[in-house]
C-alpha positions, 0 to 999 in steps of 0.5 A: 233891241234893233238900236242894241244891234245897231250900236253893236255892228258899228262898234264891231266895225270901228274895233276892227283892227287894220290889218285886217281890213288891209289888202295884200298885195304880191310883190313883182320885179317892177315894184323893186329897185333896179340893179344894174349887173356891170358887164365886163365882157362875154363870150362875142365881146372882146373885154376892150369893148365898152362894158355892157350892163343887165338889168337886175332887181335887188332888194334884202339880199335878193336879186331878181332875174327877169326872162321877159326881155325875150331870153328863152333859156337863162341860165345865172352862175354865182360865185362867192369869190370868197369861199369859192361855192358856185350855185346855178340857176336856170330860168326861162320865159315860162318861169316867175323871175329867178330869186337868189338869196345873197349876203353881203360880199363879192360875187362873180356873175356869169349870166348865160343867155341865149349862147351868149355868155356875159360875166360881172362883179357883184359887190353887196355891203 
């Protein structure tokens, strides 16, 4: 009977399919690939001045906006510069990173940080 048993736990053990025995794992912002958000001037720069660039996340028609740079209140305009829809979002250093779903096109980003406004064209294919 204990061979039985014994015979039985190992068979359990070896059919126990993989995914079961896998562990979960979340996905963060560091874990994506970086998307830089091309500037083309703000609010207290000039649009002569050379562009700057925001670091973004994007991954399958996600974009990530991370606070932890020190931002205390963010606030993400996205405009879908073919039907003209605008949504808004809101961020701050207590929330989880921002996600906006987006589909393929051309997006005019307005990325209002701390009273500084910066504007971009985001292009997705």
């Amino acid at each position: 009977m204990k061979k039985f048993l014994f015979c039985l736990i190992i068979l359990t053990a070896i059919a126990v399919p993989e995914s079961f025995a896998q562990e979960t794992t979340s996905t963060t912002t560091t874990d994506l690939p970086l998307a830089r958000l091309h500037i083309t001037g703000s609010k207290n720069r000039p649009r002569t001045v050379v562009p700057l660039w925001i670091d973004c996340y994007y991954d399958s028609g996600i974009m990530y906006f991370d606070s932890s740079e020190g931002n205390c209140n963010v606030e993400v305009i996205v405009t879908d510069l073919n039907s003209g829809i605008s949504r808004i979002f809101y961020l701050s250093n207590n929330d989880s990173p921002l996600l906006i779903n987006l589909e393929s096109g051309t997006y005019s980003i307005l990325y209002v940080a701390d009273e500084n406004e910066y504007e971009g064209i985001l292009n997705l294919y």
